[in-house]
C-alpha positions in Angstrom: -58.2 213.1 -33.8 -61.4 211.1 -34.4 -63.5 211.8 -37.3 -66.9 213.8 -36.6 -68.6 211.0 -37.9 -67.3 209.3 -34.9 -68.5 209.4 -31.0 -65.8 210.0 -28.1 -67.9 208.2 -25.2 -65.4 208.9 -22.3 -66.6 212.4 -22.3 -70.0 213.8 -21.9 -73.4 213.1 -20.3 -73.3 209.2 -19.8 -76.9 208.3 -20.5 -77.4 210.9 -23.3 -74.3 209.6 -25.2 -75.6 206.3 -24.9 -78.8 206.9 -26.0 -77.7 208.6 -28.6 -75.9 206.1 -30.1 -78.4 203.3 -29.4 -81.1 205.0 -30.9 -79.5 204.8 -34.7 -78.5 201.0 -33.5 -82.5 200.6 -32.5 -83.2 201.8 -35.8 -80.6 199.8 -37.9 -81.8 196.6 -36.0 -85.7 198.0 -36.8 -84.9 197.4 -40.2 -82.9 194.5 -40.3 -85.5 192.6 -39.0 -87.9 194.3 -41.3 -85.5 193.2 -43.9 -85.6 189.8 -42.8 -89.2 189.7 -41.9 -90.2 191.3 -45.9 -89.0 187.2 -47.4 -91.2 185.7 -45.2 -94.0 187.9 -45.3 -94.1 188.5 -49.2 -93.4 184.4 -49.9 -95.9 183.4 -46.8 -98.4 185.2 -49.0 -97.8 185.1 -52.5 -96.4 181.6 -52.5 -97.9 179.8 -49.5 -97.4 178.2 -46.2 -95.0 175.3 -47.2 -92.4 178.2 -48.9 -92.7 179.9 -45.8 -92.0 176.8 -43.8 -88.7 176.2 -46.7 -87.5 179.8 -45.8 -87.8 179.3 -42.3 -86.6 175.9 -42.2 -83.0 177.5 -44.0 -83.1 180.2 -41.3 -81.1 178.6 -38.1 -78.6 176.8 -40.8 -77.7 180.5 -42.4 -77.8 182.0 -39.0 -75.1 179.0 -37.3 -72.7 180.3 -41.1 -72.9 183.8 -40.5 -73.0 183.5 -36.3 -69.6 182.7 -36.1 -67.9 185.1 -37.7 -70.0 188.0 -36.4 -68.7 186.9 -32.9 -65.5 187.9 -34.5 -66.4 190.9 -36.0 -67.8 191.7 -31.8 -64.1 190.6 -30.9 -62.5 193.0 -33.3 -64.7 195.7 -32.3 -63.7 195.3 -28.7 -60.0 195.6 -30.0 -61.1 198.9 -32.3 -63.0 200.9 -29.4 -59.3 200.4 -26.9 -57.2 201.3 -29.6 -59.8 204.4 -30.8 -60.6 205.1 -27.0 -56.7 204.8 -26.4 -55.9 207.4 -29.3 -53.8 204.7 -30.9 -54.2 206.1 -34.5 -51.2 203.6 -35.8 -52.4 200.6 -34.6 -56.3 201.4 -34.8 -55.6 201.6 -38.8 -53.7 197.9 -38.7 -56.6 196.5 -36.7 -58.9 197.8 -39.3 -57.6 196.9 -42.4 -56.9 193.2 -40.9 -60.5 193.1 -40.1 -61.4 193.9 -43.7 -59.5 190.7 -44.8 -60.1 188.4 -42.3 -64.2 189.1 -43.1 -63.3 188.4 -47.1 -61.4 185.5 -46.5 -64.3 184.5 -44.3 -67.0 185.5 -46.5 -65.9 183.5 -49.7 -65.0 180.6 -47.4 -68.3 180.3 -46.4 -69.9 180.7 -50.2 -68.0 177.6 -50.9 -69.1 175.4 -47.5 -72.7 176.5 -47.8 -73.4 175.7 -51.3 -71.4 172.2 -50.8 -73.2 170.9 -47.8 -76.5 172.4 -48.2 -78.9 169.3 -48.8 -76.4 167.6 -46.4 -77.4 169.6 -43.4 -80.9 170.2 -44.3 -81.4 166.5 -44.6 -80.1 166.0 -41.3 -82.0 168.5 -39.9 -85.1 166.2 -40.9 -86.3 169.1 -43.0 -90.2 167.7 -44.4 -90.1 166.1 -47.7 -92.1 168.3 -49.2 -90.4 171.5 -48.5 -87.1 170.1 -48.9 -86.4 171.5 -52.8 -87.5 174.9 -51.9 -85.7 174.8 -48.6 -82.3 173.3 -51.1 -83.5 176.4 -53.3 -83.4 179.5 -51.2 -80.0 178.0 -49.1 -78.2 177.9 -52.0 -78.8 180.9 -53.9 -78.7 182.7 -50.4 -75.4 181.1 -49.9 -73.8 182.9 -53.3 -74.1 186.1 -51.8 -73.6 185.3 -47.9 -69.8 187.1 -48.5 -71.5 190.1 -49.0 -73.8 189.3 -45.8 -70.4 188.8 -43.8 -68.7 192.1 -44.6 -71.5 194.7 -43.9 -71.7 193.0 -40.8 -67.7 193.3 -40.1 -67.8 197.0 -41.5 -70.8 197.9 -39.8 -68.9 196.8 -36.5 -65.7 198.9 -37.3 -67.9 202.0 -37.1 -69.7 201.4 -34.3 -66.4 200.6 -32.2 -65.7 204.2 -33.7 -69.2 205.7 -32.1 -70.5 205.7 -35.6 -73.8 204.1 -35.5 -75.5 206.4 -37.9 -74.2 205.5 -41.2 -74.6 201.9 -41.0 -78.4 203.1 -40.5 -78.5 205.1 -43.7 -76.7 202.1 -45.4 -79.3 199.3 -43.9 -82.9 201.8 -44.9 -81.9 201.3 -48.5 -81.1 197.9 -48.7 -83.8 197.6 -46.3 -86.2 198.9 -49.6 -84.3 197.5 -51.9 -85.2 194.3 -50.4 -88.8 194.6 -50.6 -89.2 196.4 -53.6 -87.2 193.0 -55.2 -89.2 190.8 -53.3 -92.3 192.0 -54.6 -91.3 191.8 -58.3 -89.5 188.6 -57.8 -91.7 186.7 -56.4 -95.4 188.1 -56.6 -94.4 190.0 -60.2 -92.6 187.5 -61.7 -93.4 184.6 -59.5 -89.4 183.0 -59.0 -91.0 181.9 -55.4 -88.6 181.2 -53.0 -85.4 181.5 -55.5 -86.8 185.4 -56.1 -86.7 186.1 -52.2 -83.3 184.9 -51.6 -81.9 186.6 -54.7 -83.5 189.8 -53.4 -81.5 189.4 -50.5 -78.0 189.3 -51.6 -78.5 192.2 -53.8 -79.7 194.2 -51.1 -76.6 193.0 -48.8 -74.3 193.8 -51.4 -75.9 197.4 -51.5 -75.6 197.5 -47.8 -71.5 196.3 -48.0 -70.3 198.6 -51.0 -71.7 201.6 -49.2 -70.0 200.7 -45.9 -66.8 200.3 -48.1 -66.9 203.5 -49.9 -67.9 205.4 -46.1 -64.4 203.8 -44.4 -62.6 204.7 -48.0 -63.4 208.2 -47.6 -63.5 209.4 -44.2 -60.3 211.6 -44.0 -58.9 210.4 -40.7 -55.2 208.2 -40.1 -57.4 205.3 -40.2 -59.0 205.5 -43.8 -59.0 202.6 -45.6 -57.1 201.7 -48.6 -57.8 199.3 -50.5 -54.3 198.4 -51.2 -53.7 198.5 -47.0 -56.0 195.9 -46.9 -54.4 192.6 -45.6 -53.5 190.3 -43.1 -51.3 191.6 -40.4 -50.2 188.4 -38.1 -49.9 190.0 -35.2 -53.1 192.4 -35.0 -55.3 189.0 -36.2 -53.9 187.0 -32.9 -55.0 189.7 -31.4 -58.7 190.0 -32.9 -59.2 185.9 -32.7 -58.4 186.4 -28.6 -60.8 189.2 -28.0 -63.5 187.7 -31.3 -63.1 183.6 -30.4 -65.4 183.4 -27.5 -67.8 185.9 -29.2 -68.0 183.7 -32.4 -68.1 180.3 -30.4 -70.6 181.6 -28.3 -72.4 182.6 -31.5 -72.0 179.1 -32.6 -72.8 176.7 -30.1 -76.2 178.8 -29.2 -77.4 178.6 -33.5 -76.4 175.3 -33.3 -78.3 174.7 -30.4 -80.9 176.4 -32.3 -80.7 173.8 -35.1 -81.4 171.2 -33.2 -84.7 172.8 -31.4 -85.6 173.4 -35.4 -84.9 169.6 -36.3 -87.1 169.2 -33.3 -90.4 171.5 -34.8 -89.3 169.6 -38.0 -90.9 166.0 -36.5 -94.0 167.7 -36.1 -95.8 169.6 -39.8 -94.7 172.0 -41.8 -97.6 174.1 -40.1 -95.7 173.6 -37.0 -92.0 174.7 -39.1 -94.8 177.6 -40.8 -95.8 179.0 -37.2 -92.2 179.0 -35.7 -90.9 181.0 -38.5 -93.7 183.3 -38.7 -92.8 184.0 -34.7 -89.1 183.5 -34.8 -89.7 187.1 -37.0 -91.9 188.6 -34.5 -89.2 187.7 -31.4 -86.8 189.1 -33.4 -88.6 192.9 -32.7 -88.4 192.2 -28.8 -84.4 191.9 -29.3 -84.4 195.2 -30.9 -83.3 197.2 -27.5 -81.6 193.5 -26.5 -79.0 194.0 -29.0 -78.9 197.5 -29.4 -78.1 197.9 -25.7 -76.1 194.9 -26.2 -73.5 196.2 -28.6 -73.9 200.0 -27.6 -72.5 198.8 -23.9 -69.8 196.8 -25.7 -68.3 199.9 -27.6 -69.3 202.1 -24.4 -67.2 199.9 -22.0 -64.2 199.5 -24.5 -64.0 203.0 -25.2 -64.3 203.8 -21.4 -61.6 200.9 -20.4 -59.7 202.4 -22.7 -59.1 205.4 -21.3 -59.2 204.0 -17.9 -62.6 206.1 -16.7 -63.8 202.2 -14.0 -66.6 204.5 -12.6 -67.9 205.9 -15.7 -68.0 202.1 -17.2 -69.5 201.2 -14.3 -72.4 203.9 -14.4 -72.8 203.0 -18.4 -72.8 199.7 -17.9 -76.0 200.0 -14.8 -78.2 202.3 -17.2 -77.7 200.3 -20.2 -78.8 197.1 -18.6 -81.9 198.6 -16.7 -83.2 200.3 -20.2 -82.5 196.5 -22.2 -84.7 194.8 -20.0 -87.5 197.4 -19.1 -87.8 198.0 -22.9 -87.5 193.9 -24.1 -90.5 193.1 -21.4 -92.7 196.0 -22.9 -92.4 194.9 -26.0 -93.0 191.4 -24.6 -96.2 192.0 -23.2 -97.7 193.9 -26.5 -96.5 190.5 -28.7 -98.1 188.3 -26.4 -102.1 190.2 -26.9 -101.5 190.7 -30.7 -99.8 187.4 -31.6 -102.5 186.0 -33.6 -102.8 189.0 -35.5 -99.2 189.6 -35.7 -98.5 185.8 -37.0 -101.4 186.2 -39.7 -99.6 188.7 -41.6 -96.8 186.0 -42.1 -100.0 183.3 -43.2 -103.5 183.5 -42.3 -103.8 179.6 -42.2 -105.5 178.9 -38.8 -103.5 175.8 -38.3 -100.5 178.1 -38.4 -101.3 181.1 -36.8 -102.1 178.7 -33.3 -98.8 177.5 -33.4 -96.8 180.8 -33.8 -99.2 182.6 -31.0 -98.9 179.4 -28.7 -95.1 179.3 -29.3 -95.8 183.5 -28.5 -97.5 183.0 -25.3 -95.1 180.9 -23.8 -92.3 183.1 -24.4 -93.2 186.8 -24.8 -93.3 187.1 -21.1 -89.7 186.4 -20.2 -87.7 188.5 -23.0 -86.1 190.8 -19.7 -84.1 187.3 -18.7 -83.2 187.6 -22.4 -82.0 191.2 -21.9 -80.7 190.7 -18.8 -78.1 188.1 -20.3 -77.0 189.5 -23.5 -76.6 192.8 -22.2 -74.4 191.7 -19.3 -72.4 189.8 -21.8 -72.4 193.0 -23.5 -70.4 194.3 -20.5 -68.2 191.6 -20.2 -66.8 191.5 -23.6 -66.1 195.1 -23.8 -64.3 194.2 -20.7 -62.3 191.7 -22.5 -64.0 188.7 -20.7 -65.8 187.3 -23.7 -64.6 183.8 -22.4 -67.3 184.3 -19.4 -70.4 184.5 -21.7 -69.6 182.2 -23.7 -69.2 179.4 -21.2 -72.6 180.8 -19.9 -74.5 180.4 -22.8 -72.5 177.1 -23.8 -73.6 175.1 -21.0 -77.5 177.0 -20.8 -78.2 177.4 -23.9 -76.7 174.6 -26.0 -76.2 172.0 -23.6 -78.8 172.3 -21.0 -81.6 173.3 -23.7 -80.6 170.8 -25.7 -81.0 167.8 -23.0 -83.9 169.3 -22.0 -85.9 168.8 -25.4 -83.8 165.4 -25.9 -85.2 164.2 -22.7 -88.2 165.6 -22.0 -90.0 165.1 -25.6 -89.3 160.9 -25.0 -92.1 161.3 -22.5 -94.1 164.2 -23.6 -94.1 164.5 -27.3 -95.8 167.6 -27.4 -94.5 170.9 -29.2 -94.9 173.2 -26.3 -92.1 171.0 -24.2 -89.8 172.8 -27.1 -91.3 175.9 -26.7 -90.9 175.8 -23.4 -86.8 175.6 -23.5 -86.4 179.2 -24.5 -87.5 181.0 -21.0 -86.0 178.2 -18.7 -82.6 178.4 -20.4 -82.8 182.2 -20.7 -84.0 182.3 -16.4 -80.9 179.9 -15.6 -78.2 182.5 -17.6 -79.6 185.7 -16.4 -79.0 183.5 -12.9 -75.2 183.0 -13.6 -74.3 186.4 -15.7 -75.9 188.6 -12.6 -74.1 186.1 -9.9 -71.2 186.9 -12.1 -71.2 190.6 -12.8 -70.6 191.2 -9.3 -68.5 189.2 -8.4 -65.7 189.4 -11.4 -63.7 192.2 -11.6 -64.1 193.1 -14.8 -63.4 196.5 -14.5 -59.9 196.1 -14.9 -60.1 192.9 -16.9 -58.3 194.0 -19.6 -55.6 196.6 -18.1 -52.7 193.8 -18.9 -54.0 192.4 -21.8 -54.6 195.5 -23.5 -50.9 196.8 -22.5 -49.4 193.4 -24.4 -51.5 195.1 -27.6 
């Protein structure tokens, strides 16, 4: 039987369950982003414009490390709501332990690559001169701790594909304090600058991660885990790489994509890098419901597929979407009147704040194409098409954003022509994924695959 801290969503109310368990998700993504937002608001002002612009500068390059394998951690999930919705108990444990070790191995792979090729990347990424050592600074000590980063994010997955999106919530407030309270003695108390923020920020994760640990370790339920269960099993990893692949290429490809619109704001002044980061934190409240929706649809439809219930999919799947996109274009609309405000709190340098509220006001309008697409790739993965969105977002939002800046900045040199490549590419996939929503049947995408489990 599942654990009460876990949600059964093929029974009950459809809209209430899934509100219900988006709501903690809402929350937990509320204070991620405050969590990510405190570095940059406490260093913007205690330290100055050009640490913000180093912080920001190291965002996109930690989000391409991480990106990948939280695709996985998506894919895995899939695999954990069919065998959970399935009442597989046996193999449900075996998925989960597998999971734990793949995110380890992962994690310390990545502590490794990031500290090795830090100024490497940066360099390439045209990164200013003179916000390059604080940029080298913050990557690197981030970088130590980025394994504990990784595995909250693989744990927090496990429980939601279990219906549990309340603990992770619990865990993520306190580290979400944690955070601050560090970030305000490291860097305005004892002045470490940039160094203090991102040291802040691994303690806090590893807060996050233990607590997720000890939660799985003692839930009494046939899939507890043990530390001395946890390892690779071959088979149950083939099968989290299909379902997670896609997920974390996907992930890849779009932060890479993101890199090179950052080496892009890089050619321009570290006012320019300043402003973008100051709104890349602000966007990141409008994907609150995105996401939430987003991942609450991909346990909802696994769970659902699981148990074979198409029409109750269907109906979650319809309501999820609607909510995503009505919620994403309210939010929208507020950022785009208080942006100036909103991007002084970050750094009250005028030169600044016009670049993060003109970056603002040509892209707060569109965030329900935004919804509209990850949501539907919500749906598509808990279907077990997680090839589908990928492709999509490959070809819009590496690809054709990419040759879009490429080309269009050799005859208009201007920042906004960057800007710009966010709601086109995000109007072109919303396109595609509602073209192919109805016409895949993805329903019953995974009946054979998930009988070869």
């Amino acid at each position: 039987m599942p654990a009460k801290s876990a949600e059964d969503f093929t029974e009950g109310p459809i809209r209430k369950n899934l509100i219900l368990f988006v709501i903690p998700l809402l929350l937990s993504n509320l204070f991620q982003q405050l969590y990510n937002a405190a570095d940059s608001v406490i260093v913007g002002n205690f330290v100055g414009a050009e640490a913000l612009a180093a912080v920001s500068s190291s965002t996109p390059l930690i989000n391409l490390m991480v990106g990948f394998f939280n695709g996985m951690a998506i894919g895995a999930g899939v695999v954990i709501s069919r065998f959970f919705g399935a009442r597989d108990m046996e193999k449900l444990r075996h998925a989960i332990h597998t999971d734990i070790a793949f995110g380890i191995i992962c994690g310390i792979f990545l502590v490794v690559a990031g500290s090795f090729f830090t100024p490497m990347i940066l360099r390439w990424m045209q990164t200013p001169e003179d916000i390059m050592p604080q940029s080298i600074a913050y990557f690197r000590i981030y970088c130590f701790g980025i394994v504990f980063s990784v595995l909250y994010n693989i744990m927090m997955g496990i429980m939601n594909a279990l219906g549990d999106s309340r603990h992770p919530l619990y865990y993520l407030i306190l580290s979400s304090i944690i955070n601050i309270f560090l970030d305000l003695f490291l860097v305005g108390v004892v002045r470490l600058g940039v160094g203090g923020a991102a040291f802040a920020t691994i303690m806090s994760q590893a807060v996050s991660s233990v607590l997720c640990l000890r939660k799985l370790m003692k839930d009494n339920t046939g899939y507890r885990v043990r530390i001395k269960d946890i390892r690779i099993e071959r088979r149950m990893l083939r099968q989290i790489i299909s379902f997670g692949l896609p997920s974390g290429v996907q992930n890849s490809v779009i932060n890479f994509a993101n890199i090179i619109v950052q080496t892009n704001i890089n050619t321009f002044a570290s006012a320019a890098v300043a402003g973008s980061g100051a709104y890349s934190k602000i966007e990141g409240f409008a994907f609150l419901p995105i996401t939430s929706f987003s991942l609450g649809l991909t346990t909802f439809i696994g769970q659902n597929l699981g148990a074979g219930k198409y029409d109750r999919a269907k109906a979650g799947a319809r309501f999820g979407i609607i909510c995503s996109a009505v919620l994403a274009e309210c939010i929208g609309v507020f950022i785009f009147l208080a942006s100036p405000f909103l991007v002084a709190l970050f750094n009250a340098t005028p030169e600044v704040v016009a670049y993060g509220a003109r970056q603002a006001h040509i892209e707060s309008l569109f965030y329900c194409f935004l919804a509209l697409s990850h949501c539907i790739a919500g749906v598509l993965r808990g279907a077990g098409k997680a090839t589908v969105p990928m492709l999509i977002m490959l070809s819009c939002w590496c690809l054709f954003r990419v040759a879009y800046i490429t080309i269009t900045l050799l005859f208009i040199h201007r920042i906004e022509v960057v800007y710009m490549a966010y709601p086109i590419t995000w109007m072109l996939s919303s396109i595609i994924f509602v073209m192919c929503l109805l016409k895949i049947n993805w329903l019953h995408a995974l009946d054979n695959r998930h009988a070869a489990l």
